[in-house]
Chimera marker file (.cmm) of the C-alpha trace (Angstrom):
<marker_set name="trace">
<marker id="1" x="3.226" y="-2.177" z="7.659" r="1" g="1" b="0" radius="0.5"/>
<marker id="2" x="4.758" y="1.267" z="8.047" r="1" g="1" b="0" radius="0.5"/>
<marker id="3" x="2.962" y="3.945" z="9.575" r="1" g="1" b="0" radius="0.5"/>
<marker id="4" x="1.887" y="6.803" z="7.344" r="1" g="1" b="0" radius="0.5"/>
<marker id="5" x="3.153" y="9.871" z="7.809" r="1" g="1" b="0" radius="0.5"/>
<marker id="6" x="2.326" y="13.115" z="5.393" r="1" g="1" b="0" radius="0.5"/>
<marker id="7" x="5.786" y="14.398" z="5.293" r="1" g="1" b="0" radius="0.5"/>
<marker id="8" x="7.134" y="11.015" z="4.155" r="1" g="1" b="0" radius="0.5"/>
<marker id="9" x="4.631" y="10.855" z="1.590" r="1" g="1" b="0" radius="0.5"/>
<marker id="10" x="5.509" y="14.284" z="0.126" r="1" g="1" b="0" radius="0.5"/>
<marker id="11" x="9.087" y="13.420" z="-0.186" r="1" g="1" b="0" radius="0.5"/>
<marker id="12" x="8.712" y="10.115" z="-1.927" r="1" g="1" b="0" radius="0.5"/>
<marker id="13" x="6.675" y="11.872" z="-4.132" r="1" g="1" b="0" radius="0.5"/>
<marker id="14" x="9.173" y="13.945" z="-4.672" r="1" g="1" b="0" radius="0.5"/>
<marker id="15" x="11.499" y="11.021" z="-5.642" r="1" g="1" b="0" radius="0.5"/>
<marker id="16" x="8.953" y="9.975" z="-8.105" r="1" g="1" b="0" radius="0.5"/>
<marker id="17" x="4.744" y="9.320" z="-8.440" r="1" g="1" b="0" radius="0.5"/>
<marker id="18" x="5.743" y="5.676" z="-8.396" r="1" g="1" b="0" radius="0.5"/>
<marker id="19" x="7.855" y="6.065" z="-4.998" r="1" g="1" b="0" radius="0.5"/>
<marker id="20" x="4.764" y="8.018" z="-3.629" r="1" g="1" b="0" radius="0.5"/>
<marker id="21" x="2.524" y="5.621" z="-4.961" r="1" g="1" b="0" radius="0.5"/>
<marker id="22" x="4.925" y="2.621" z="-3.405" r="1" g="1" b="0" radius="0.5"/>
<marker id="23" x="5.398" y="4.444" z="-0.108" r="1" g="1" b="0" radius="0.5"/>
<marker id="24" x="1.228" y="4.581" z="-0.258" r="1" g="1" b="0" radius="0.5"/>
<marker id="25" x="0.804" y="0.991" z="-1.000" r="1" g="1" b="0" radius="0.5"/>
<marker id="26" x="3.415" y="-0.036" z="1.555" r="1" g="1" b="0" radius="0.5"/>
<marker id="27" x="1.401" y="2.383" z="4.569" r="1" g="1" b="0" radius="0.5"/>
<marker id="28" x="-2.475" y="3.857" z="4.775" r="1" g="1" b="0" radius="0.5"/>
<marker id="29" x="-3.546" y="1.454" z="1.637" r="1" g="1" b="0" radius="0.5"/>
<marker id="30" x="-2.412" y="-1.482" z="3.393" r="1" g="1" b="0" radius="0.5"/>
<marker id="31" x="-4.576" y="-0.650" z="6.336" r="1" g="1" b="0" radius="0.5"/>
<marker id="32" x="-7.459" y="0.451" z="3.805" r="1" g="1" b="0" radius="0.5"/>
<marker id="33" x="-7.317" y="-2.816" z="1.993" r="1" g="1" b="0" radius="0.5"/>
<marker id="34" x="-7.699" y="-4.742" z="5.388" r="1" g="1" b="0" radius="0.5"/>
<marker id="35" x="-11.077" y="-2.857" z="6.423" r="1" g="1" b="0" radius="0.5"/>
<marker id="36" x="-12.039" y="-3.676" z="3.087" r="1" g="1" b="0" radius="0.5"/>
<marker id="37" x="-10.556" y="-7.660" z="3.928" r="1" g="1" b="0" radius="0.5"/>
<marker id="38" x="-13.330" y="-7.353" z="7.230" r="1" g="1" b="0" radius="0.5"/>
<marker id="39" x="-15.814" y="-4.603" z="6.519" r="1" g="1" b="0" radius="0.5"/>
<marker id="40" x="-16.533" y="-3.378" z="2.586" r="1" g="1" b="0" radius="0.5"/>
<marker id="41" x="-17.414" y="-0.168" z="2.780" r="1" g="1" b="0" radius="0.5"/>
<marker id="42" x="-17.764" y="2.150" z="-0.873" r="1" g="1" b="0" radius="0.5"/>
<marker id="43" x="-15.561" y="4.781" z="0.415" r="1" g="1" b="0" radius="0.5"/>
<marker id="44" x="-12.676" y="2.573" z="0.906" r="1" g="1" b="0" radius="0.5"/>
<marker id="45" x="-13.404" y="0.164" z="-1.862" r="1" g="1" b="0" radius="0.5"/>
<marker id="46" x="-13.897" y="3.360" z="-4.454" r="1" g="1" b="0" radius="0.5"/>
<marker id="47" x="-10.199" y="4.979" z="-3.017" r="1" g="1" b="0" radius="0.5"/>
<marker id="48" x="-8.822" y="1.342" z="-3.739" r="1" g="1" b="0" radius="0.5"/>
<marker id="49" x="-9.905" y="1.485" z="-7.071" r="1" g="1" b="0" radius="0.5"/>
<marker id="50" x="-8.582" y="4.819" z="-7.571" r="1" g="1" b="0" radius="0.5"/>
<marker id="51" x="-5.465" y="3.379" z="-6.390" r="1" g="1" b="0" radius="0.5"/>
<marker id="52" x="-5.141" y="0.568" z="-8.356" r="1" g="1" b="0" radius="0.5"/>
<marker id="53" x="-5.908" y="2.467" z="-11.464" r="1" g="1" b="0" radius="0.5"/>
<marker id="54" x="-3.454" y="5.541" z="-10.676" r="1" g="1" b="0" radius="0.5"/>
<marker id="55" x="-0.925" y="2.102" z="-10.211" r="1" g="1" b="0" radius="0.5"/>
<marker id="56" x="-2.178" y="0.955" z="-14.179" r="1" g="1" b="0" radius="0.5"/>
<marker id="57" x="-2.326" y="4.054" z="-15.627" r="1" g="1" b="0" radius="0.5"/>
<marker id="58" x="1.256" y="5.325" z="-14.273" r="1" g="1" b="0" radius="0.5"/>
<marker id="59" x="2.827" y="1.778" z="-15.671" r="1" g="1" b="0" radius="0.5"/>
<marker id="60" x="0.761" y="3.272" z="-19.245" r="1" g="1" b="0" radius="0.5"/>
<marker id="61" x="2.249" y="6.701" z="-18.925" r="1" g="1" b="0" radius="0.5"/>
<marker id="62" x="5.379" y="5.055" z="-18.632" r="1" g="1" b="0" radius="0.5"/>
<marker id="63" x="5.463" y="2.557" z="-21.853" r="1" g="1" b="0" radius="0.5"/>
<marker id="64" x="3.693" y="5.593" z="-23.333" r="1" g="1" b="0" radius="0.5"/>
<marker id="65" x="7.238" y="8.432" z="-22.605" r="1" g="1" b="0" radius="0.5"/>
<marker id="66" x="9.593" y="4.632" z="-23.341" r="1" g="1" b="0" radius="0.5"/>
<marker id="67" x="7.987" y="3.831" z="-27.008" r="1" g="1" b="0" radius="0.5"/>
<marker id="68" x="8.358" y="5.630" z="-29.636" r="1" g="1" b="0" radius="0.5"/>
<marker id="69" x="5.692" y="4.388" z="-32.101" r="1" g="1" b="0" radius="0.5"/>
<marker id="70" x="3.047" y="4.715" z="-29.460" r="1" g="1" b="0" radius="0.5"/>
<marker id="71" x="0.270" y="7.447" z="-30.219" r="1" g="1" b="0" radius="0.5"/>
<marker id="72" x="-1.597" y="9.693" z="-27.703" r="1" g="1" b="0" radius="0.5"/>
<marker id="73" x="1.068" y="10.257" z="-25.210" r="1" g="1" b="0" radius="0.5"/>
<marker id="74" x="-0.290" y="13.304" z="-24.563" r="1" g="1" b="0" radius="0.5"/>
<marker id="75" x="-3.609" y="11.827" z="-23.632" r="1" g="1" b="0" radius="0.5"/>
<marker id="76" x="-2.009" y="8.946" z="-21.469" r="1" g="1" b="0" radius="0.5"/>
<marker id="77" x="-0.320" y="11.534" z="-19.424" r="1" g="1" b="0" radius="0.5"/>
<marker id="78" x="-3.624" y="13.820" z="-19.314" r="1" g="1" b="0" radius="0.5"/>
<marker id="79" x="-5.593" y="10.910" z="-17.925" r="1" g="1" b="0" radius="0.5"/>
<marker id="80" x="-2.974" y="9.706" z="-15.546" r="1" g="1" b="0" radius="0.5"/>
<marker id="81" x="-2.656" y="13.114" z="-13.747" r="1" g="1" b="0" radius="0.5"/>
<marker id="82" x="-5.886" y="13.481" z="-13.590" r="1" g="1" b="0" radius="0.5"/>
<marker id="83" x="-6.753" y="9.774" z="-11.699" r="1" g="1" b="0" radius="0.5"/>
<marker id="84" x="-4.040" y="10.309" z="-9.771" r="1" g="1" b="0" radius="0.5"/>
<marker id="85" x="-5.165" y="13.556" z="-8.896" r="1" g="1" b="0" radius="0.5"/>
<marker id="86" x="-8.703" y="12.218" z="-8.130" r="1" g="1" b="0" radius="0.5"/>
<marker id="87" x="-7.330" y="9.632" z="-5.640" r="1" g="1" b="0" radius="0.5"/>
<marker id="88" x="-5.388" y="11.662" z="-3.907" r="1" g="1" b="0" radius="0.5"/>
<marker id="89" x="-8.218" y="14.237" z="-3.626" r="1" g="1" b="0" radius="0.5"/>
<marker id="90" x="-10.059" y="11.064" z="-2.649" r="1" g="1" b="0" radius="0.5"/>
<marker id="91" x="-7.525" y="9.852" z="0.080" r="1" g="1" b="0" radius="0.5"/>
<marker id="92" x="-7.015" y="12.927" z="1.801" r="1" g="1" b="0" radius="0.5"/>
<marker id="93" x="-10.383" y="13.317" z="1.976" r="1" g="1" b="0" radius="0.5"/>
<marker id="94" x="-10.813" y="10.312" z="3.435" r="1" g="1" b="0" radius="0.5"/>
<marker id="95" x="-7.849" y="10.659" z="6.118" r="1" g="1" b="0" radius="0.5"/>
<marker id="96" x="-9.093" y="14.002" z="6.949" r="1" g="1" b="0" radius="0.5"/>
<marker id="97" x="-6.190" y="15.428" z="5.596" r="1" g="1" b="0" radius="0.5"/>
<marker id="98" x="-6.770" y="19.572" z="4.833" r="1" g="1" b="0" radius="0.5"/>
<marker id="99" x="-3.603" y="20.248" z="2.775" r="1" g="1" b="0" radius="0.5"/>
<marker id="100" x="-4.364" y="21.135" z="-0.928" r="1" g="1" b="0" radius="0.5"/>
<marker id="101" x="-2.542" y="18.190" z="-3.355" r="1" g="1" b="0" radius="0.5"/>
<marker id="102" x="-0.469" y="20.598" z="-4.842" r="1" g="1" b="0" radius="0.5"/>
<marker id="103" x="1.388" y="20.821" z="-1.648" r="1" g="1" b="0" radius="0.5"/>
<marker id="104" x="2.994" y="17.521" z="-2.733" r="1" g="1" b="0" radius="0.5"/>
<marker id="105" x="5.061" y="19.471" z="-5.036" r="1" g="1" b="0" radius="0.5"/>
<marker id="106" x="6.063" y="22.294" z="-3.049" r="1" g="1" b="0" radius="0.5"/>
<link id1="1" id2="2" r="1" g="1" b="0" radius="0.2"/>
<link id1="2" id2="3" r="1" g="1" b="0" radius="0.2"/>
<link id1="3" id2="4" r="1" g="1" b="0" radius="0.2"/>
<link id1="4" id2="5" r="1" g="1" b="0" radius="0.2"/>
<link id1="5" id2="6" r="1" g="1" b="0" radius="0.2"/>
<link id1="6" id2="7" r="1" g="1" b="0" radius="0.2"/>
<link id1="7" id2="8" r="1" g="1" b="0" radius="0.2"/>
<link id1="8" id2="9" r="1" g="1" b="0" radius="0.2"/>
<link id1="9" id2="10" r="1" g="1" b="0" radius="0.2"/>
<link id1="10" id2="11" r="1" g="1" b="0" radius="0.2"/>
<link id1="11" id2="12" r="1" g="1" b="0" radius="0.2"/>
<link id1="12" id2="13" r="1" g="1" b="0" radius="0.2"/>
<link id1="13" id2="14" r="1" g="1" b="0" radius="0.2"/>
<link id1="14" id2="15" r="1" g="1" b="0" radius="0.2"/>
<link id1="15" id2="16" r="1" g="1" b="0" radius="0.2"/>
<link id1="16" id2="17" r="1" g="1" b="0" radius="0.2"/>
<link id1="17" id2="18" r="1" g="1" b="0" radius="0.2"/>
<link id1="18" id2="19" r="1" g="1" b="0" radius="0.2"/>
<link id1="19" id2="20" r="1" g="1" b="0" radius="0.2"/>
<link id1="20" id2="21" r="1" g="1" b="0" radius="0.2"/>
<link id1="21" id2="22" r="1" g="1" b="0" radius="0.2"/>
<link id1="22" id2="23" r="1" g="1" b="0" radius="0.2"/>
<link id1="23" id2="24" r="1" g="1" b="0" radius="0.2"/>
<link id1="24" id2="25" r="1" g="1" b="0" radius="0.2"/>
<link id1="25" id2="26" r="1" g="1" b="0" radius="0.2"/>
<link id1="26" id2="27" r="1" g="1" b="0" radius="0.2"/>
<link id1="27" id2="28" r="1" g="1" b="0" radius="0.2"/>
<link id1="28" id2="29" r="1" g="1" b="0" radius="0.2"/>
<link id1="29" id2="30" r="1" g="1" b="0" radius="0.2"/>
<link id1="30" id2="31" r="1" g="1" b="0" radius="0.2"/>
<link id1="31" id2="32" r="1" g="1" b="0" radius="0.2"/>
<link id1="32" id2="33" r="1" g="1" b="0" radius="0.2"/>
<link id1="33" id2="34" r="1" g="1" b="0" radius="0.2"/>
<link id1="34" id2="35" r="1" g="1" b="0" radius="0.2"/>
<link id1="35" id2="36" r="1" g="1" b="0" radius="0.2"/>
<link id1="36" id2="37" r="1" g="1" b="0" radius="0.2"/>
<link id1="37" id2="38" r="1" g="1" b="0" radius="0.2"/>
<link id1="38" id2="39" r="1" g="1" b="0" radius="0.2"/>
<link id1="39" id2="40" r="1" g="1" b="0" radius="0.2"/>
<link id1="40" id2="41" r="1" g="1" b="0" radius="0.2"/>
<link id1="41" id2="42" r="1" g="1" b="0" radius="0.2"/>
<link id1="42" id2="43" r="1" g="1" b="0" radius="0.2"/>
<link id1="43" id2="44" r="1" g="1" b="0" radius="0.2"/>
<link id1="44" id2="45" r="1" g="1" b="0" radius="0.2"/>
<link id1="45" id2="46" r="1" g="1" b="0" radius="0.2"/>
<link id1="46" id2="47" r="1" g="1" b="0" radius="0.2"/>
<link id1="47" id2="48" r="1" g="1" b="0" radius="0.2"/>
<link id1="48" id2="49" r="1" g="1" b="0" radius="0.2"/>
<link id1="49" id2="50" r="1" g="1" b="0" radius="0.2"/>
<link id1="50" id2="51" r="1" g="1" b="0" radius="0.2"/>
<link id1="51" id2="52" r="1" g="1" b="0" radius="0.2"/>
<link id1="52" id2="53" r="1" g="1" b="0" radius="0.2"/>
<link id1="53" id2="54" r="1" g="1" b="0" radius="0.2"/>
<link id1="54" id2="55" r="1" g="1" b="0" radius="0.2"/>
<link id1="55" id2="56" r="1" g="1" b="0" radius="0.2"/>
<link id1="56" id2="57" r="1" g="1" b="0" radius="0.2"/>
<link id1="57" id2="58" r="1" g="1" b="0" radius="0.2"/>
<link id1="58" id2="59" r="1" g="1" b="0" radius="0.2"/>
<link id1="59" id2="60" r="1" g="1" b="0" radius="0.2"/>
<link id1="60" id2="61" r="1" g="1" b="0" radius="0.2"/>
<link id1="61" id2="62" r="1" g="1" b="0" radius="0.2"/>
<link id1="62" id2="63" r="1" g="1" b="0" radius="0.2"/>
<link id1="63" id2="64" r="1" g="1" b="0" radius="0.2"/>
<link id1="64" id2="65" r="1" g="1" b="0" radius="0.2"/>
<link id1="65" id2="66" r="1" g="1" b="0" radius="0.2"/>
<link id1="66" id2="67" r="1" g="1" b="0" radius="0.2"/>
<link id1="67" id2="68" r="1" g="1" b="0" radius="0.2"/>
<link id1="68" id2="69" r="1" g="1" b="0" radius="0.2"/>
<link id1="69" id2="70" r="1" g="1" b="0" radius="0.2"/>
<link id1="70" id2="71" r="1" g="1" b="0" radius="0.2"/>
<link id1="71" id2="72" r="1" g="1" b="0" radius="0.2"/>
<link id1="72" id2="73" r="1" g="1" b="0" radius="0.2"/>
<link id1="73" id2="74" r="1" g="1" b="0" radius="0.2"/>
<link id1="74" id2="75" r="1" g="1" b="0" radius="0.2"/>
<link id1="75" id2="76" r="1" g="1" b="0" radius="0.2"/>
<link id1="76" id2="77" r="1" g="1" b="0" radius="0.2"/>
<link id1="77" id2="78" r="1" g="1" b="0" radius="0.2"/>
<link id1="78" id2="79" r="1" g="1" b="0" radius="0.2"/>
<link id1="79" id2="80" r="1" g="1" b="0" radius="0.2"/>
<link id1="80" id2="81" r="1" g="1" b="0" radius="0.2"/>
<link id1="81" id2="82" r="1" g="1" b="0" radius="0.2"/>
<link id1="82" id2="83" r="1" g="1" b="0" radius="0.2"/>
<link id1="83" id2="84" r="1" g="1" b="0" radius="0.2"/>
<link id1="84" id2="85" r="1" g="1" b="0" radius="0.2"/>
<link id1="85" id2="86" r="1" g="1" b="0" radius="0.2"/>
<link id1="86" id2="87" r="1" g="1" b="0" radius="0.2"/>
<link id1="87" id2="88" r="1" g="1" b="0" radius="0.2"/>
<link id1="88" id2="89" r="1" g="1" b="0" radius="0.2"/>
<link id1="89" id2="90" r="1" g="1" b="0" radius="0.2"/>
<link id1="90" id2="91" r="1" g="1" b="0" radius="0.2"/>
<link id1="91" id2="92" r="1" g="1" b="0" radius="0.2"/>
<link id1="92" id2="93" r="1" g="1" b="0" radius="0.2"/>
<link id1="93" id2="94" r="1" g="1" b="0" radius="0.2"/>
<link id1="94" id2="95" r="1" g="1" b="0" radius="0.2"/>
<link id1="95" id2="96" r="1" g="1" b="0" radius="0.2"/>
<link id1="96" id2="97" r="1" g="1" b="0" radius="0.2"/>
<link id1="97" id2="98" r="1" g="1" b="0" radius="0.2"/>
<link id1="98" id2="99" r="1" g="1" b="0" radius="0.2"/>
<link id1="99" id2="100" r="1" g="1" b="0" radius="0.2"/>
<link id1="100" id2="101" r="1" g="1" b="0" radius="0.2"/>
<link id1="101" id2="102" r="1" g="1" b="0" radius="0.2"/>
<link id1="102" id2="103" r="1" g="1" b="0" radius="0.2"/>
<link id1="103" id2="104" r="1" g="1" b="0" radius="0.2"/>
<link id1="104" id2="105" r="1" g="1" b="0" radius="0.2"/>
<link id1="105" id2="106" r="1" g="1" b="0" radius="0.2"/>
</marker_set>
């Protein structure tokens, strides 16, 4: 397991939400999902669902910007900003982590 590191995290994301989102499964959610593994607290287990969800619902965005018969893309990429939004609101909370998410894409 890698050790997380903010800056490293800011430029995967800006790589891609699905580098970021790699680079965060690869570091800190590793380490979350193993409290979980020995303790289960709702902090943690709600910021893993976040995270799995912001996983899901960037794979949707995605088929949604690929198809071309595929309705409500707009909506797809509305809710998937906004989850991952949420868990990253959620996990920076959580790491004690002041910086503002937009940061990410400065």
């Amino acid at each position: 397991m890698k050790k997380f590191n903010y800056e490293d995290l800011k430029r995967e994301f800006n790589y891609g939400d699905l580098c970021g989102l790699d680079y965060l499964t690869d570091t800190i959610m590793e380490e979350i999902k193993n409290k979980l593994d020995s303790f289960i607290t709702k902090q943690e287990d709600y910021i893993l669902a976040l995270f799995n969800a912001t996983k899901e619902m960037n794979w949707v965005n995605q088929m949604y910007e690929t198809e071309i018969n595929v309705k409500a893309q707009d909506k797809a990429s509305d809710l998937y900003f906004e989850t991952r939004n949420l868990f990253l609101e959620e996990l920076f909370n959580y790491l004690g982590i002041k910086k503002e998410i937009e940061d990410l894409w400065n």
